[in-house]
PDB file of N, CA, C and O in Angstrom:
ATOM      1  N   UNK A   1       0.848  -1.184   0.000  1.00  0.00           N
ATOM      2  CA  UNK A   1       0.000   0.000   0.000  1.00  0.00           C
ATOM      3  C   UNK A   1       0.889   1.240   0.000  1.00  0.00           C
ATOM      4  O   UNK A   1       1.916   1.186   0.676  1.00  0.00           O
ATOM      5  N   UNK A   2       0.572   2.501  -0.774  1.00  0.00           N
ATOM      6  CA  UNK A   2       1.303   3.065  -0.626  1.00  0.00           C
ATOM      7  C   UNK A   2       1.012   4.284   0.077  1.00  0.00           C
ATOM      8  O   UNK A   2      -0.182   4.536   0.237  1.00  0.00           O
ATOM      9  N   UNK A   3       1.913   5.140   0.556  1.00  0.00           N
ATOM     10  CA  UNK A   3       1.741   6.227   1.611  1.00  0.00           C
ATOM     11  C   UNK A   3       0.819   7.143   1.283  1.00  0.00           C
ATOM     12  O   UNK A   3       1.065   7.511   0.135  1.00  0.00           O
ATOM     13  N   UNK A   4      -0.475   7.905   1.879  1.00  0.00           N
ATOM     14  CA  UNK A   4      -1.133   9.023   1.362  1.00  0.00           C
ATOM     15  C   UNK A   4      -0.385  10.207   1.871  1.00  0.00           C
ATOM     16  O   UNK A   4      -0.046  10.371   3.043  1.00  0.00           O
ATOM     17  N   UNK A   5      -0.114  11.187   0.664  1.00  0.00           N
ATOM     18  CA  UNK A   5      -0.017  12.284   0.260  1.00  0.00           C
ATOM     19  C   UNK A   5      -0.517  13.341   1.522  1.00  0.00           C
ATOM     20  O   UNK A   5      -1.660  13.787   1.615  1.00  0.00           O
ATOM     21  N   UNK A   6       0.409  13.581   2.299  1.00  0.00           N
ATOM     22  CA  UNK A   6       0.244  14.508   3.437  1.00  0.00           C
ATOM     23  C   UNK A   6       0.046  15.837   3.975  1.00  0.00           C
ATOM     24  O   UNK A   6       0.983  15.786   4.772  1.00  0.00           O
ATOM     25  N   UNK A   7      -0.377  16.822   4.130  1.00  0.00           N
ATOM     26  CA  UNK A   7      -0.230  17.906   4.250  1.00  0.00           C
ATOM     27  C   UNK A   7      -0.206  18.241   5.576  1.00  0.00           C
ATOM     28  O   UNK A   7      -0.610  17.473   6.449  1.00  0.00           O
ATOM     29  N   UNK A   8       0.467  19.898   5.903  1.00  0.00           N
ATOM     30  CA  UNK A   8       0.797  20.009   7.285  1.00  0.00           C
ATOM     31  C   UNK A   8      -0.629  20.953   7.818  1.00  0.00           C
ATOM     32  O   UNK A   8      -1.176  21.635   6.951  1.00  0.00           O
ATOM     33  N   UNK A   9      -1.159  20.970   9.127  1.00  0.00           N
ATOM     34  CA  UNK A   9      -2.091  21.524   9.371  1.00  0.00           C
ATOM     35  C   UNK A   9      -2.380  22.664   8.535  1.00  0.00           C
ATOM     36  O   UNK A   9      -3.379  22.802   7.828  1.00  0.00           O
ATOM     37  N   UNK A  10      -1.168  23.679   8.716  1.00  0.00           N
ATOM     38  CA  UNK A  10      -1.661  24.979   7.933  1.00  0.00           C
ATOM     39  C   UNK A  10      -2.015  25.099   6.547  1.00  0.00           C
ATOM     40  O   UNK A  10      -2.820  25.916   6.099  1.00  0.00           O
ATOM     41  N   UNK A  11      -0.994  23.735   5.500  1.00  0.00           N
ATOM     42  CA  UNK A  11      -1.400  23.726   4.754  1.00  0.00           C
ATOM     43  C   UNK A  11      -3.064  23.061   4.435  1.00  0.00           C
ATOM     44  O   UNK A  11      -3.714  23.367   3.435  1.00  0.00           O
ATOM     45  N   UNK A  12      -3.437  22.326   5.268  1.00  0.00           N
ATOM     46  CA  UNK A  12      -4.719  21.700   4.617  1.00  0.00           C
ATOM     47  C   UNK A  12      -5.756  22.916   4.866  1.00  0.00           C
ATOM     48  O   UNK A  12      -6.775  23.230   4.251  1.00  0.00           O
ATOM     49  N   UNK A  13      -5.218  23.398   5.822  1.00  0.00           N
ATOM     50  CA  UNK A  13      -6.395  24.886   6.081  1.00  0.00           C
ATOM     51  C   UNK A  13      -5.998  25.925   4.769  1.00  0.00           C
ATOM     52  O   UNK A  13      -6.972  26.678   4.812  1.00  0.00           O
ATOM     53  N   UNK A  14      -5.509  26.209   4.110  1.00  0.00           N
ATOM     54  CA  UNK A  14      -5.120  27.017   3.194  1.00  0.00           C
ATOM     55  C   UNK A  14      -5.819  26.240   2.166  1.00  0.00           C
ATOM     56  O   UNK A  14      -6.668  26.881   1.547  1.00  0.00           O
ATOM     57  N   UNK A  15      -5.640  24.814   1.784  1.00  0.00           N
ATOM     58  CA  UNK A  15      -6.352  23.926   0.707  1.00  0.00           C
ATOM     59  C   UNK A  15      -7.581  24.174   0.966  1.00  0.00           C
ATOM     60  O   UNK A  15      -8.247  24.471  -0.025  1.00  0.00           O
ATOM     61  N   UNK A  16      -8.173  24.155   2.049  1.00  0.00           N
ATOM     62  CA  UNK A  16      -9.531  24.051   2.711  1.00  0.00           C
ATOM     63  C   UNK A  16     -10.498  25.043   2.110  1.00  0.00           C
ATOM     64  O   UNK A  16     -11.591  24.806   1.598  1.00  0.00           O
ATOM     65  N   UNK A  17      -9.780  26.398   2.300  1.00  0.00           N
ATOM     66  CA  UNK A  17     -10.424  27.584   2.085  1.00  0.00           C
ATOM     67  C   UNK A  17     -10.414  27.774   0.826  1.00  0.00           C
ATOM     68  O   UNK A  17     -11.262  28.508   0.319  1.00  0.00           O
ATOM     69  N   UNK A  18      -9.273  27.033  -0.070  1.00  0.00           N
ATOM     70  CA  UNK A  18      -9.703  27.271  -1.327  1.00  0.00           C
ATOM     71  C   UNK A  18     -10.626  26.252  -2.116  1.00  0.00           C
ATOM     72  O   UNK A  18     -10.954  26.324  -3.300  1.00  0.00           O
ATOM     73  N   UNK A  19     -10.965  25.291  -1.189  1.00  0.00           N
ATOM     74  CA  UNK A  19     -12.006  24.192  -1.895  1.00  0.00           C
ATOM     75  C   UNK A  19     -13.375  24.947  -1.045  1.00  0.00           C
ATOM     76  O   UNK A  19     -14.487  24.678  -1.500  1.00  0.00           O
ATOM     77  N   UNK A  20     -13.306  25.780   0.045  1.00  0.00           N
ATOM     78  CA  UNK A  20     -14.549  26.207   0.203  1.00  0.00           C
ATOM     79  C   UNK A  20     -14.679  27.478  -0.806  1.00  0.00           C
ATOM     80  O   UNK A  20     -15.484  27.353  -1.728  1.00  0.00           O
ATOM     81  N   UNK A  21     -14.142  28.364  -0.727  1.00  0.00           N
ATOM     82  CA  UNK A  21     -13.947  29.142  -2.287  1.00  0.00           C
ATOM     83  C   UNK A  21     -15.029  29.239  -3.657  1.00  0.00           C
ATOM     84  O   UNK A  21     -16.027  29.830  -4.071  1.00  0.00           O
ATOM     85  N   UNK A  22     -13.725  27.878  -4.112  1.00  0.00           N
ATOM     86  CA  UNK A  22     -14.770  27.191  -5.262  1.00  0.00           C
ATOM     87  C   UNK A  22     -16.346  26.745  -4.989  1.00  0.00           C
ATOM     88  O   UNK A  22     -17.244  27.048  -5.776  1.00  0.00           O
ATOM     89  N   UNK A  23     -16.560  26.004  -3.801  1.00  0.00           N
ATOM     90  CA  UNK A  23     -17.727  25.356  -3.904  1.00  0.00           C
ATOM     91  C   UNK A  23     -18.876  26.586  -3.764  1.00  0.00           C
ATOM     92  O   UNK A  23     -20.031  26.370  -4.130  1.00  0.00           O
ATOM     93  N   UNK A  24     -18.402  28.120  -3.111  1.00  0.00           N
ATOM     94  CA  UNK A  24     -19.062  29.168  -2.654  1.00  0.00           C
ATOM     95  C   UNK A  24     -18.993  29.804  -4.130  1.00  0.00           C
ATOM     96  O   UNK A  24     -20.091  30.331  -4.307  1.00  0.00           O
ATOM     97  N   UNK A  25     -18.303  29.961  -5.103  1.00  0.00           N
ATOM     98  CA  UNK A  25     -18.124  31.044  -6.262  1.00  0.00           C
ATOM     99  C   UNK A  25     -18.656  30.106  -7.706  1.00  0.00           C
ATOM    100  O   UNK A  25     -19.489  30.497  -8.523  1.00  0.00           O
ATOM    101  N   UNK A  26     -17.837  28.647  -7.739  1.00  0.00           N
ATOM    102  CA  UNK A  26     -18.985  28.089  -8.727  1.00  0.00           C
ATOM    103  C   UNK A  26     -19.848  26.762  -8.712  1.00  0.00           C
ATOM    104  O   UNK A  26     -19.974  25.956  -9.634  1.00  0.00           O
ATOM    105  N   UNK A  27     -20.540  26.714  -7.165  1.00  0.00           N
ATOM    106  CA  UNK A  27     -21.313  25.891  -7.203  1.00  0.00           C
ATOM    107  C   UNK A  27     -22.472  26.302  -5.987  1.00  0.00           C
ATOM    108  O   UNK A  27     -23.358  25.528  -5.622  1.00  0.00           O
ATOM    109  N   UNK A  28     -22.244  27.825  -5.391  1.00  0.00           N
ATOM    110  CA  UNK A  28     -22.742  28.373  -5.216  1.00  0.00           C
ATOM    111  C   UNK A  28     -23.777  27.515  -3.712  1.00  0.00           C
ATOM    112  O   UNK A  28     -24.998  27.493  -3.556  1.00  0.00           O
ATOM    113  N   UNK A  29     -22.639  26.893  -2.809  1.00  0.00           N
ATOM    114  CA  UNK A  29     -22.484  26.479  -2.127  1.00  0.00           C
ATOM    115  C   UNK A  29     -22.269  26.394  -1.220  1.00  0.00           C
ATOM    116  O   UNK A  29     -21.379  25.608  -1.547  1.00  0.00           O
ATOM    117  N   UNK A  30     -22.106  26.459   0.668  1.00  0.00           N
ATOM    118  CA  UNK A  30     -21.481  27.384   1.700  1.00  0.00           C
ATOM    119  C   UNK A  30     -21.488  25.199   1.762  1.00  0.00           C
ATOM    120  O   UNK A  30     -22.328  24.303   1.676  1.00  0.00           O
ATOM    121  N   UNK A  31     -19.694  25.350   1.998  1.00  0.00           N
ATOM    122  CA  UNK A  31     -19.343  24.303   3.147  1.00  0.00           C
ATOM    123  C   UNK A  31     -18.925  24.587   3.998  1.00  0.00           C
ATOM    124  O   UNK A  31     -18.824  25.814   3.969  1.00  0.00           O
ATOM    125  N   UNK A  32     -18.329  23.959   5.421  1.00  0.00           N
ATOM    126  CA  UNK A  32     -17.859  24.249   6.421  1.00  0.00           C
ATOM    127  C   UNK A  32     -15.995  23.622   5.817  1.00  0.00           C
ATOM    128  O   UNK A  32     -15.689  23.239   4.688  1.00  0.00           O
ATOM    129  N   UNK A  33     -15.047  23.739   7.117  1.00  0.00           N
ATOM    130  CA  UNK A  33     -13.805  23.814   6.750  1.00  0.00           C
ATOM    131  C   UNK A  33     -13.560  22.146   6.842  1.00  0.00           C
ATOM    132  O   UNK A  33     -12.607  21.507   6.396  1.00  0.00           O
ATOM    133  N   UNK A  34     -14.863  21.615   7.644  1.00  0.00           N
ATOM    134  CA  UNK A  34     -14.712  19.972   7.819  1.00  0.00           C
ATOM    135  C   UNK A  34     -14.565  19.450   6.602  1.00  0.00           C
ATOM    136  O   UNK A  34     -13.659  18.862   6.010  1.00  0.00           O
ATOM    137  N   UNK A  35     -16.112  19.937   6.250  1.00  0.00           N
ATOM    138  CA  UNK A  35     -16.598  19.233   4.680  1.00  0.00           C
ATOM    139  C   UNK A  35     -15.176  19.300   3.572  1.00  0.00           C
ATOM    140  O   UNK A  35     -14.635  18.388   2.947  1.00  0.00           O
ATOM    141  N   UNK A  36     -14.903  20.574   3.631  1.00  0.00           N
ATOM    142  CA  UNK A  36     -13.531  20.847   2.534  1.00  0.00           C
ATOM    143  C   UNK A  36     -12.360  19.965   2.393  1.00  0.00           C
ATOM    144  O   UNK A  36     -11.728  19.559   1.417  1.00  0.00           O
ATOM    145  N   UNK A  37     -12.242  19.752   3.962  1.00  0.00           N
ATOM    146  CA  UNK A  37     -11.076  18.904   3.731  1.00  0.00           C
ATOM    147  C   UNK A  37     -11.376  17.225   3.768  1.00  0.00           C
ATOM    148  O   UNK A  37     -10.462  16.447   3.498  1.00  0.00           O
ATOM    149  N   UNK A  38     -12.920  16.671   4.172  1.00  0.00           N
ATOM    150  CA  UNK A  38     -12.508  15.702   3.636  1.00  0.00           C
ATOM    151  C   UNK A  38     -13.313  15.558   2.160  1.00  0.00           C
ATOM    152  O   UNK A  38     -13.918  14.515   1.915  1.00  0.00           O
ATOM    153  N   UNK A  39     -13.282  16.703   1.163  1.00  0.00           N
ATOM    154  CA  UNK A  39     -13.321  16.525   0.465  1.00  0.00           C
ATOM    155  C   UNK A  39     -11.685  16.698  -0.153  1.00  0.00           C
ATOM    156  O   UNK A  39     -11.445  15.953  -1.103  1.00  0.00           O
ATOM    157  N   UNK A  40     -10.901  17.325   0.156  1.00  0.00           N
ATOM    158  CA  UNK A  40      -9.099  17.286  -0.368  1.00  0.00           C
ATOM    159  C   UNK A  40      -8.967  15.343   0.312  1.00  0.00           C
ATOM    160  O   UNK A  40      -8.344  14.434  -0.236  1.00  0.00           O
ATOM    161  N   UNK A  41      -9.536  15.288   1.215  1.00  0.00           N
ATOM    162  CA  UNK A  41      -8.951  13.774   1.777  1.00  0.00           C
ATOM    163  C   UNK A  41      -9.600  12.914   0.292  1.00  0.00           C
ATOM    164  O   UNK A  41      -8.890  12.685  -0.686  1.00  0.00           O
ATOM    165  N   UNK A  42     -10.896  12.569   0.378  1.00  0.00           N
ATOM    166  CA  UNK A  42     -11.306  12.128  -1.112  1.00  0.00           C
ATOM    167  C   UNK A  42     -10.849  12.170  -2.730  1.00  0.00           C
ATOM    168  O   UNK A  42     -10.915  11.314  -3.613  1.00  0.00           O
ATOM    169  N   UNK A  43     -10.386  13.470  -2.718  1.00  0.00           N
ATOM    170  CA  UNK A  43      -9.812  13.590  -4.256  1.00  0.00           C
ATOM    171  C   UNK A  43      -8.345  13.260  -3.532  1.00  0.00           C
ATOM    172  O   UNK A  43      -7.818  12.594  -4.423  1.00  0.00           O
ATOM    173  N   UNK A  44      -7.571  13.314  -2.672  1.00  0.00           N
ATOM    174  CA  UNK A  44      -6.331  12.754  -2.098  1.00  0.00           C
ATOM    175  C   UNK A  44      -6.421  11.592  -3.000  1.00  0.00           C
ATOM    176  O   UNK A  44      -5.964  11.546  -4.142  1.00  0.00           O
ATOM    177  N   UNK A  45      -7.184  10.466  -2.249  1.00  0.00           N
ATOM    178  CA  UNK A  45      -7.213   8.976  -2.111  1.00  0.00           C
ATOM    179  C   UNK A  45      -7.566   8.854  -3.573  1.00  0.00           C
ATOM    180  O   UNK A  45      -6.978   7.985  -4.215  1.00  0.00           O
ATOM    181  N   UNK A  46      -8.573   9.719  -4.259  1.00  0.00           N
ATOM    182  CA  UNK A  46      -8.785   8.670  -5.398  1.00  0.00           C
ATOM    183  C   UNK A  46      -8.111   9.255  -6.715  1.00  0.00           C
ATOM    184  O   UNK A  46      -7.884   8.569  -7.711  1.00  0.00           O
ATOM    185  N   UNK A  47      -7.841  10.512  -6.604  1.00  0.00           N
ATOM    186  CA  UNK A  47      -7.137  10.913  -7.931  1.00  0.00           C
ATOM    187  C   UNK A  47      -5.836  11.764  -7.415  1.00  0.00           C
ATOM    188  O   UNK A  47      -5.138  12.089  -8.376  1.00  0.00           O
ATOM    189  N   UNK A  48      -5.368  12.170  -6.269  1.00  0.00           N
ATOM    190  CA  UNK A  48      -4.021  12.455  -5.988  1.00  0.00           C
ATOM    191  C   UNK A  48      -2.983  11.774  -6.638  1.00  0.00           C
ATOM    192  O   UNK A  48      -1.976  12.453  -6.836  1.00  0.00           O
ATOM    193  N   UNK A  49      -2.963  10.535  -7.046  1.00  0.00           N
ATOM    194  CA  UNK A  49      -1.966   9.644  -7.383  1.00  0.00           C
ATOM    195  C   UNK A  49      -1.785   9.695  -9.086  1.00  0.00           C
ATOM    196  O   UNK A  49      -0.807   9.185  -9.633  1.00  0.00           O
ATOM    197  N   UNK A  50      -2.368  10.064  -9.489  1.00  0.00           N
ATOM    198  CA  UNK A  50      -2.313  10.955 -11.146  1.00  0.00           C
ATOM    199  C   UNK A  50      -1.736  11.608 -11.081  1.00  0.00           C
ATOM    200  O   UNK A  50      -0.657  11.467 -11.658  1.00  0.00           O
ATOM    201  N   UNK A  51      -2.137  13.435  -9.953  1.00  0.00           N
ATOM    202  CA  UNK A  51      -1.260  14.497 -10.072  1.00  0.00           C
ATOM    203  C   UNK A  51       0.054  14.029  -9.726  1.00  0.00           C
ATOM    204  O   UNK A  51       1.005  14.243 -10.478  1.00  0.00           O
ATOM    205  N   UNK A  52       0.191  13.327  -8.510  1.00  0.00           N
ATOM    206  CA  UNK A  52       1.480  13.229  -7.879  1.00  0.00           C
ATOM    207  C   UNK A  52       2.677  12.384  -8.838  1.00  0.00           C
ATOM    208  O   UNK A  52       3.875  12.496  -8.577  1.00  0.00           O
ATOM    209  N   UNK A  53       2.277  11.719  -9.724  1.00  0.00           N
ATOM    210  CA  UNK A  53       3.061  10.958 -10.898  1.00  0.00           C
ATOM    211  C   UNK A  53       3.198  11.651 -11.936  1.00  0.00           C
ATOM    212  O   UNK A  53       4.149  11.336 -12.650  1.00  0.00           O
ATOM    213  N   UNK A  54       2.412  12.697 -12.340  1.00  0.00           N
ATOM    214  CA  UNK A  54       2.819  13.326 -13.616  1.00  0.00           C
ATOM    215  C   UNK A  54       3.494  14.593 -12.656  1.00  0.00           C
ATOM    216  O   UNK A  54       3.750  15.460 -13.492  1.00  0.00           O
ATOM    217  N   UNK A  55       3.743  14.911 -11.832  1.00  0.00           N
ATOM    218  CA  UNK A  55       4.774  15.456 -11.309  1.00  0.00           C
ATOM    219  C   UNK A  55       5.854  14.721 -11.279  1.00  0.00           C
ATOM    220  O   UNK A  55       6.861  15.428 -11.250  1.00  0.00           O
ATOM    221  N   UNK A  56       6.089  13.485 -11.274  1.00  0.00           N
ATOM    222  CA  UNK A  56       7.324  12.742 -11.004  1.00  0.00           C
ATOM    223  C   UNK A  56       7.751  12.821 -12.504  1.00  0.00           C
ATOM    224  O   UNK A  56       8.771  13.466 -12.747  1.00  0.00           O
ATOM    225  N   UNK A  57       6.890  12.068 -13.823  1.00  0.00           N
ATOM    226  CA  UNK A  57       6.758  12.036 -14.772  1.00  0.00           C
ATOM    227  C   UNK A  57       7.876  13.818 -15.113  1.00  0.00           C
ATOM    228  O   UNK A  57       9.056  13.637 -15.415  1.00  0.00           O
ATOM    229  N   UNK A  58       7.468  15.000 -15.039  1.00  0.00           N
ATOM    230  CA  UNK A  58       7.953  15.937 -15.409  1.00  0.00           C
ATOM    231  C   UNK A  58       9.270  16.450 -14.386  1.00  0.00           C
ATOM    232  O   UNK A  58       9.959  17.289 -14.967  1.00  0.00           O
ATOM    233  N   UNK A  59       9.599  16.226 -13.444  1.00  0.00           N
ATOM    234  CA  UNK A  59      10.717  15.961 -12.990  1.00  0.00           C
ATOM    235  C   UNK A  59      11.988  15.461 -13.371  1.00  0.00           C
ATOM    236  O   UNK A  59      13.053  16.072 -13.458  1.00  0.00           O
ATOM    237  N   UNK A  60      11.677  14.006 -13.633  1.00  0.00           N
ATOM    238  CA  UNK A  60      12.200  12.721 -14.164  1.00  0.00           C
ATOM    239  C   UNK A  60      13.055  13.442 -15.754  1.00  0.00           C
ATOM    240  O   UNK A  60      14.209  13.383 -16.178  1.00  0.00           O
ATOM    241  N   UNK A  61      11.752  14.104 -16.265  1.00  0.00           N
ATOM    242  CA  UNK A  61      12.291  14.899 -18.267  1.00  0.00           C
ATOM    243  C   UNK A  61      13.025  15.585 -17.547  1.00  0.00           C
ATOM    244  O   UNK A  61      14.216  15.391 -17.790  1.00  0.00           O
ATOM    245  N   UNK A  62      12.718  16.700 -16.333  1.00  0.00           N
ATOM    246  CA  UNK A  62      13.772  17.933 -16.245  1.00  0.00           C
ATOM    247  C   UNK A  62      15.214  17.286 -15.805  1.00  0.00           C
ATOM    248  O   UNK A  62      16.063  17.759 -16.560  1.00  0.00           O
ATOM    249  N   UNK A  63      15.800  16.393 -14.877  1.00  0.00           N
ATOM    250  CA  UNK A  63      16.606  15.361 -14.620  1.00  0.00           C
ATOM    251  C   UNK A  63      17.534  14.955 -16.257  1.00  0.00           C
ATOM    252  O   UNK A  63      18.633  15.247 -16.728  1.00  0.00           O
ATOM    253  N   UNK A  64      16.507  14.255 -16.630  1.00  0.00           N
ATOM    254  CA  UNK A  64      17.009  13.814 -17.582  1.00  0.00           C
ATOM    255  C   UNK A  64      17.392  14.610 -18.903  1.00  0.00           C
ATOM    256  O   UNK A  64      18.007  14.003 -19.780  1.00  0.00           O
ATOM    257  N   UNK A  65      17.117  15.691 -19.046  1.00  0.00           N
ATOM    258  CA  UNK A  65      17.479  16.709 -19.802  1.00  0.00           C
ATOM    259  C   UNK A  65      19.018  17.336 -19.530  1.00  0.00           C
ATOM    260  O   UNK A  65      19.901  17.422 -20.383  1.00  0.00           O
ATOM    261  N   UNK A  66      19.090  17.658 -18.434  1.00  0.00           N
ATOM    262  CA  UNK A  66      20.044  18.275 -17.571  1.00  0.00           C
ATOM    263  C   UNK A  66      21.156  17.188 -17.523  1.00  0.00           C
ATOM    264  O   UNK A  66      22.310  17.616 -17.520  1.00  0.00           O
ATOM    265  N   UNK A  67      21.026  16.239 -17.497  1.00  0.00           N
ATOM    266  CA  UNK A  67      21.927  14.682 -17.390  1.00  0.00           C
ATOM    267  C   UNK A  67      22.516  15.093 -18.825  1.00  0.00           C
ATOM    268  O   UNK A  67      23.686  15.461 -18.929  1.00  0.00           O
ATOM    269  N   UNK A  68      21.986  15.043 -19.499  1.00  0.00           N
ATOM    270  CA  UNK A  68      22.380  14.820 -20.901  1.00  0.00           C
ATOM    271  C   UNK A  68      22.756  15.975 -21.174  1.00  0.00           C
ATOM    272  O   UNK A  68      23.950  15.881 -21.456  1.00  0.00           O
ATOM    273  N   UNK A  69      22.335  17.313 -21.277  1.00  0.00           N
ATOM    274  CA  UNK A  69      23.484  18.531 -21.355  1.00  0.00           C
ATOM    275  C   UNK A  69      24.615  18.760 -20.420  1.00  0.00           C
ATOM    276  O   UNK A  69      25.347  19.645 -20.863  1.00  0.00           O
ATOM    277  N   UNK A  70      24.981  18.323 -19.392  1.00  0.00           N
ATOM    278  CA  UNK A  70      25.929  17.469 -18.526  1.00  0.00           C
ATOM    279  C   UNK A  70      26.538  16.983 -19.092  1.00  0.00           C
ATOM    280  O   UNK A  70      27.663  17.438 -19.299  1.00  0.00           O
ATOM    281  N   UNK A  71      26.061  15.613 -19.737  1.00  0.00           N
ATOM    282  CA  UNK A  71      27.623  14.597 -20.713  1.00  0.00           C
ATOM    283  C   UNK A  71      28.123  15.590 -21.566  1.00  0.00           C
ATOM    284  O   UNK A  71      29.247  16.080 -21.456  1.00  0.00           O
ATOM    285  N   UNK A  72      26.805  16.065 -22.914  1.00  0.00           N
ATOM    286  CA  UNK A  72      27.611  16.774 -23.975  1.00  0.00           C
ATOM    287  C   UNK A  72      28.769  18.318 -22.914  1.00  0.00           C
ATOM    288  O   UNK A  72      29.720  18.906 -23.428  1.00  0.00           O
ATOM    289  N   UNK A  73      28.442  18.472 -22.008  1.00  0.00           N
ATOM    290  CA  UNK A  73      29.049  19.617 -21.552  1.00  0.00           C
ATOM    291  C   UNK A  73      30.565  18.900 -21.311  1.00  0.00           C
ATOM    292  O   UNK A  73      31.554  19.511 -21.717  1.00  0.00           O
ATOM    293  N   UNK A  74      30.697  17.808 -20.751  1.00  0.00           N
ATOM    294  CA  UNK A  74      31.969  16.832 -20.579  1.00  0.00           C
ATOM    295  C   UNK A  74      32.537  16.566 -21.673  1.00  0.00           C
ATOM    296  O   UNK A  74      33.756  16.726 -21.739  1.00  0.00           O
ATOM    297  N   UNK A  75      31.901  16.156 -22.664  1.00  0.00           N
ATOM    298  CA  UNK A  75      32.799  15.820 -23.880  1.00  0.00           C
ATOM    299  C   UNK A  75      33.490  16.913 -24.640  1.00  0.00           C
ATOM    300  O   UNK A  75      34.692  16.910 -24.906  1.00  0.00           O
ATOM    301  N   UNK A  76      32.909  17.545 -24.862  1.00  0.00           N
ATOM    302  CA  UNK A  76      33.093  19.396 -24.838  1.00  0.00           C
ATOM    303  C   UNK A  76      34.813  19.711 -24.668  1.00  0.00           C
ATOM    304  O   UNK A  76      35.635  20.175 -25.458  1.00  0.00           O
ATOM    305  N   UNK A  77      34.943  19.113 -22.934  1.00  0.00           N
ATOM    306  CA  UNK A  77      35.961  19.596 -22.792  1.00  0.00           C
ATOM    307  C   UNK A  77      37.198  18.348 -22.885  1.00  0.00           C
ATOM    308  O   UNK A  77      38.336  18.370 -22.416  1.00  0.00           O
ATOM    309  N   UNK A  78      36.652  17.508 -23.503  1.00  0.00           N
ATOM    310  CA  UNK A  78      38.220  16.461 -24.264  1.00  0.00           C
ATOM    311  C   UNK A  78      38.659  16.994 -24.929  1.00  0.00           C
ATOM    312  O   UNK A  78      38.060  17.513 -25.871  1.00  0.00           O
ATOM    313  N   UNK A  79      40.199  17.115 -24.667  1.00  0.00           N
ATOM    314  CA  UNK A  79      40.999  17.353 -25.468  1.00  0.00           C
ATOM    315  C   UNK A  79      41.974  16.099 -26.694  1.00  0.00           C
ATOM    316  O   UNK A  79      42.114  14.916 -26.385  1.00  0.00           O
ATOM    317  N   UNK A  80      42.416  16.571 -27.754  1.00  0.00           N
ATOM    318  CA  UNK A  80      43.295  15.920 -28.170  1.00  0.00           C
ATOM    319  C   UNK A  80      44.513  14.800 -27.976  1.00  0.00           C
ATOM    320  O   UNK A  80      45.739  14.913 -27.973  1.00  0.00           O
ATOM    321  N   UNK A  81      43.786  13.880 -27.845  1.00  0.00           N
ATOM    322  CA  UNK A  81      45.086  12.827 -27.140  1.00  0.00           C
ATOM    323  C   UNK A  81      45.421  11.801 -28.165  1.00  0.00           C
ATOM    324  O   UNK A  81      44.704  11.734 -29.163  1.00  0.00           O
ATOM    325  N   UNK A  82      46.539  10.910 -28.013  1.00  0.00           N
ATOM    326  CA  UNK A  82      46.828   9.543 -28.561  1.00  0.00           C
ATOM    327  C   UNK A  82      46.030   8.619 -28.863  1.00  0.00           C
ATOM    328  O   UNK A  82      46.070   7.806 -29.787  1.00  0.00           O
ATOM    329  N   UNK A  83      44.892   8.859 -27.592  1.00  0.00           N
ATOM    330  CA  UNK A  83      44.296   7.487 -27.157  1.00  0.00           C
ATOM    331  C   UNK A  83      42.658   8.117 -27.523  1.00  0.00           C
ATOM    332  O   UNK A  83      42.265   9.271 -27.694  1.00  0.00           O
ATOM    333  N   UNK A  84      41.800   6.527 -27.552  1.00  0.00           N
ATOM    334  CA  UNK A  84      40.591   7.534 -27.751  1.00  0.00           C
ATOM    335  C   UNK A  84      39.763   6.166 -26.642  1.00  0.00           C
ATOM    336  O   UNK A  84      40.337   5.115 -26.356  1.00  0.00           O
ATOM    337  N   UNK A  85      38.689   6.449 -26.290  1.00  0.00           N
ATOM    338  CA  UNK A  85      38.298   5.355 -24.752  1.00  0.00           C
ATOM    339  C   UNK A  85      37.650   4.440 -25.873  1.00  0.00           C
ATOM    340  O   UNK A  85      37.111   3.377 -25.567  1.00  0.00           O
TER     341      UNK A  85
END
């Protein structure tokens, strides 16, 4: 099983207010700060694990981009020798 996606008190109160927000501006809605967050706990559990991988997913390219202008940056600086590897 894998670990759920954590937030620190202040942050879930900051998430909170902006899922009460939305539900007040386009669904025209009054929740309380309970309801909000276990609605962040719900989209946590069932679709958090999408966002949280295509974050890894775009990480992983920036990594691997940087890796590879890295080597060519190394080869760059071979110089002229006898020998070749």
């Amino acid at each position: 099983m894998t670990k759920p996606i954590q937030f620190t008190k202040e942050e879930r109160t900051a998430i909170g207010g902006r899922i009460r927000d939305f539900f007040s501006k386009e669904l025209d809605q009054d929740i309380s700060q309970l309801q909000a967050e276990m609605t962040l706990d719900f989209f946590g559990a069932e679709i958090g694990g999408w966002f949280y991988n295509r974050g890894l997913y775009d990480a992983q390219a920036v990594v691997t981009a940087r890796a590879e202008e890295t080597v060519e940056a190394i080869y760059a600086l071979e110089r002229t020798a006898d020998f070749k590897r």
